[in-house]
N, CA and C atoms as an extended XYZ file, in Angstrom:
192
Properties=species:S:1:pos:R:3:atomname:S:1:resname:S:1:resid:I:1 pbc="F F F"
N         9.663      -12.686      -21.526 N   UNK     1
C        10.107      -11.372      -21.094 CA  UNK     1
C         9.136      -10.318      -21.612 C   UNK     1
N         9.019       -9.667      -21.041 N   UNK     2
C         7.966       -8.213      -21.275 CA  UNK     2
C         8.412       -7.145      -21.120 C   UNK     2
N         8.004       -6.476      -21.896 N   UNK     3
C         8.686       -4.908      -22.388 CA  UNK     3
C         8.557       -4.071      -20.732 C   UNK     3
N         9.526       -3.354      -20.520 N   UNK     4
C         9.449       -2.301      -19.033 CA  UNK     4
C         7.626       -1.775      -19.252 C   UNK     4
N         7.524       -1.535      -20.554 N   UNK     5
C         5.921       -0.550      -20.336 CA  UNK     5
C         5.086       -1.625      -20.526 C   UNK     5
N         4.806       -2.580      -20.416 N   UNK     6
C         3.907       -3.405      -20.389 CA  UNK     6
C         2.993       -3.465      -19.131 C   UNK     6
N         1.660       -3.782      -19.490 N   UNK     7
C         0.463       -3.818      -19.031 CA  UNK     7
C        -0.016       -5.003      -18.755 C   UNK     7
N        -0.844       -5.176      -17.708 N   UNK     8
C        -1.479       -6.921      -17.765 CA  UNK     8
C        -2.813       -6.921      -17.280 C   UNK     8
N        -3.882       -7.113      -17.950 N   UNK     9
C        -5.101       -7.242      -17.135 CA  UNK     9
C        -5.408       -8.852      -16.557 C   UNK     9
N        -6.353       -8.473      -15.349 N   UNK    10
C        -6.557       -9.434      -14.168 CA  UNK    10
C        -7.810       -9.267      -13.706 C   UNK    10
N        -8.863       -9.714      -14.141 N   UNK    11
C       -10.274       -9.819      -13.299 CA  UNK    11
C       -10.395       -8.416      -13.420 C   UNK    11
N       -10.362       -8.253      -14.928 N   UNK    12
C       -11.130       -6.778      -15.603 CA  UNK    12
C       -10.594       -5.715      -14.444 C   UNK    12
N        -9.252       -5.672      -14.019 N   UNK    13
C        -8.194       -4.768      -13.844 CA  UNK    13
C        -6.847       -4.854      -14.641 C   UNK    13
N        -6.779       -3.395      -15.050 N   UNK    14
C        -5.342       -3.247      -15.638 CA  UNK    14
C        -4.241       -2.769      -14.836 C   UNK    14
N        -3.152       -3.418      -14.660 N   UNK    15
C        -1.981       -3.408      -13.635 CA  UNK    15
C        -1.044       -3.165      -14.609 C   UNK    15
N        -0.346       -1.875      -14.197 N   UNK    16
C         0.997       -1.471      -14.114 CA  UNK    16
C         1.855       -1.900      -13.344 C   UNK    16
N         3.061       -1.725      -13.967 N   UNK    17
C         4.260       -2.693      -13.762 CA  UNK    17
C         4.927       -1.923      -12.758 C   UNK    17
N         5.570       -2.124      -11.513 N   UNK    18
C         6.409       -1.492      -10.364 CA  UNK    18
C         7.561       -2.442      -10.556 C   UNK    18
N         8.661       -1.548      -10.062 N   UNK    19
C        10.005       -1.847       -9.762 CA  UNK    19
C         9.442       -2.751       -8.108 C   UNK    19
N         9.266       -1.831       -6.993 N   UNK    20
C         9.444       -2.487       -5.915 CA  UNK    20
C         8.262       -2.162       -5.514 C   UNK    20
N         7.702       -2.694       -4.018 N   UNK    21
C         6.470       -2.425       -3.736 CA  UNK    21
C         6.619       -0.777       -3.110 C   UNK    21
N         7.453       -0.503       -3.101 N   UNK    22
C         7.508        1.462       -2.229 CA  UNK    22
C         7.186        1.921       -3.505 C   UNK    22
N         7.585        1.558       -4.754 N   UNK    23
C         6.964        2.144       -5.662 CA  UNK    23
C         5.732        3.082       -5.650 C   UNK    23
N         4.711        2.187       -5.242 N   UNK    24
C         3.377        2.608       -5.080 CA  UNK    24
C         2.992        2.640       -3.438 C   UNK    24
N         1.582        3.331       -3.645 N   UNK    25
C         0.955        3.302       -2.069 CA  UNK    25
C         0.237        2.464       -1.494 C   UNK    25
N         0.095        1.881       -0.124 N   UNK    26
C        -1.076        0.675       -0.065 CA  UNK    26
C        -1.922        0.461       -0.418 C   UNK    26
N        -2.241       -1.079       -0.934 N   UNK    27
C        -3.446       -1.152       -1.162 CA  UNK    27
C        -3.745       -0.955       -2.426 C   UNK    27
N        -2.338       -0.592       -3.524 N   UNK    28
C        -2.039       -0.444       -4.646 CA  UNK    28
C        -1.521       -1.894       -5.842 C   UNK    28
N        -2.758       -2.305       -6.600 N   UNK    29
C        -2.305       -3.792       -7.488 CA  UNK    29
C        -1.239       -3.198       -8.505 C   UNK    29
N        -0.517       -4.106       -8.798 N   UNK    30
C         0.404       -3.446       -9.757 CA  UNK    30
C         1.092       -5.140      -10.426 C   UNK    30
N         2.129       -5.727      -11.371 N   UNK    31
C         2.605       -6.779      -11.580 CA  UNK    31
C         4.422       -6.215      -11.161 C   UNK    31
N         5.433       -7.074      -11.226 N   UNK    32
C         6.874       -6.842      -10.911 CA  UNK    32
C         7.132       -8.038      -11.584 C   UNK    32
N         8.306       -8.226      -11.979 N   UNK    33
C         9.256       -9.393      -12.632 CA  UNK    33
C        10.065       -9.850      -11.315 C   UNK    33
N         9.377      -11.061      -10.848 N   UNK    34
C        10.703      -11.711       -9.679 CA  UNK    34
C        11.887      -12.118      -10.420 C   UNK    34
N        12.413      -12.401       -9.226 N   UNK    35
C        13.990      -12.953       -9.507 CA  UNK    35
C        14.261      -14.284      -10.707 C   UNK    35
N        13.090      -14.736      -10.561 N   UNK    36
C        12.923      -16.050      -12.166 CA  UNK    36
C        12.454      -15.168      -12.870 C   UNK    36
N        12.279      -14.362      -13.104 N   UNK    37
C        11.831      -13.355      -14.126 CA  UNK    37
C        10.292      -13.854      -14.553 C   UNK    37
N         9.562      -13.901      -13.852 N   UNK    38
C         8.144      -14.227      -13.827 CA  UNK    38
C         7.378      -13.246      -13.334 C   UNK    38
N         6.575      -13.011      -14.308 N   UNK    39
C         5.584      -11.935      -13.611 CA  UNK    39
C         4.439      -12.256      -12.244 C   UNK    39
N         4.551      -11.276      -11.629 N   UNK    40
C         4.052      -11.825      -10.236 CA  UNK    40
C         2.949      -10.232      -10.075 C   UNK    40
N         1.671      -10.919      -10.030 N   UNK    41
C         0.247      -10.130       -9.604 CA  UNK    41
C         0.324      -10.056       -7.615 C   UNK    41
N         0.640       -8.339       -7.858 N   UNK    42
C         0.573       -8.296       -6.357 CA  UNK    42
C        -0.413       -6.796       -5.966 C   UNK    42
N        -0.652       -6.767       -4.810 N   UNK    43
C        -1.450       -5.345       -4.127 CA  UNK    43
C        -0.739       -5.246       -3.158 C   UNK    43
N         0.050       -4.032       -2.963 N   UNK    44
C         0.711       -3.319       -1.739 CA  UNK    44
C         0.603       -3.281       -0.515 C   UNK    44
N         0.835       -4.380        0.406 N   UNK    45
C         0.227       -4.681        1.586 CA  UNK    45
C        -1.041       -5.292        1.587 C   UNK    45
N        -1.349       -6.364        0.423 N   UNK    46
C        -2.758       -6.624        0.831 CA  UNK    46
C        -2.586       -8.263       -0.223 C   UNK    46
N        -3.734       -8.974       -0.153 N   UNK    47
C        -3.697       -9.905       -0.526 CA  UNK    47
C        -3.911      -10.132       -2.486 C   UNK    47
N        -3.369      -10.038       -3.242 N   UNK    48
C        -4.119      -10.047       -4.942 CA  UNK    48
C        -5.254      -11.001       -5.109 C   UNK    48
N        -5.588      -11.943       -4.413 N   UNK    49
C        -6.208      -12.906       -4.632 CA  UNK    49
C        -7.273      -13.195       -4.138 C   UNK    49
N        -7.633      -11.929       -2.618 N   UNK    50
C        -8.833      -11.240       -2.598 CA  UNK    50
C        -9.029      -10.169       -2.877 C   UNK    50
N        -8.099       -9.136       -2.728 N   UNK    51
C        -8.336       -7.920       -3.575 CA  UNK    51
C        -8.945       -7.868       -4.996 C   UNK    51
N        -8.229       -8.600       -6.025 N   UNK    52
C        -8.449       -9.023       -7.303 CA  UNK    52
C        -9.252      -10.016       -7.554 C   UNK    52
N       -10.163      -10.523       -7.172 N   UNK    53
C       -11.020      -11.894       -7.072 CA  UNK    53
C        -9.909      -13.007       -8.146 C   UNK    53
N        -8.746      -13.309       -8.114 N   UNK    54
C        -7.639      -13.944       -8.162 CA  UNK    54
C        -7.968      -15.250       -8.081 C   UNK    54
N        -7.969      -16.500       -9.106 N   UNK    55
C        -8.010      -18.022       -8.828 CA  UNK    55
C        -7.386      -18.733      -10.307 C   UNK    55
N        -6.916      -20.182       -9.450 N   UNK    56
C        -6.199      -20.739      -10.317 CA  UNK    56
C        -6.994      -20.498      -11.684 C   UNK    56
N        -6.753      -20.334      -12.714 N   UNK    57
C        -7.377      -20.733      -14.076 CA  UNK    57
C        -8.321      -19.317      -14.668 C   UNK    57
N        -7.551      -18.380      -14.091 N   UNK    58
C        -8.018      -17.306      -14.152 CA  UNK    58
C        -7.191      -16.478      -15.335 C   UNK    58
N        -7.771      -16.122      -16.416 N   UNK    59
C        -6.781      -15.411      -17.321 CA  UNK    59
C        -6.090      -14.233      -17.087 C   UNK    59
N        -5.164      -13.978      -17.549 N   UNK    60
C        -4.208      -12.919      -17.425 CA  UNK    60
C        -3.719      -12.590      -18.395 C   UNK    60
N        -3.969      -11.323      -19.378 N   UNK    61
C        -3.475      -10.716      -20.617 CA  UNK    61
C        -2.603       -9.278      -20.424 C   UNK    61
N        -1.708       -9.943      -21.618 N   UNK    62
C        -0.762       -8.482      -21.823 CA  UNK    62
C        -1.652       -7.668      -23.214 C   UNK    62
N        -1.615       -6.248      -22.548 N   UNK    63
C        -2.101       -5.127      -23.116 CA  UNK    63
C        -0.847       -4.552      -23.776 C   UNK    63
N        -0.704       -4.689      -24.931 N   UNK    64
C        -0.018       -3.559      -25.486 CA  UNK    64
C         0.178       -2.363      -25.361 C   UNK    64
């Protein structure tokens, strides 16, 4: 579990945490807690995994 203000960097981007994707505007990376309560790397109408150069074995850190 991760604190509401928590941070996560991803391919030397730092993503803020959204409630829902209207949150933000397209085209906007951000992380959300799904329904398993897993953090999930997404961009607002767009793909994270080309947007973010995104691949298995790719690190992902929480920023304090």
């Amino acid at each position: 579990m991760l604190p509401p203000g928590a941070r996560l960097t991803a391919a030397g981007r730092v993503l803020d945490r959204a409630r829902t994707f209207s949150d933000l505007p397209p085209g906007a990376a951000f992380w959300y807690e799904n329904s398993s309560g897993l953090a999930e790397l997404v961009v607002n109408q767009g793909r994270a995994d080309r947007e973010l150069g995104l691949a298995i074995g790719r690190p992902v850190e929480f920023v304090a």
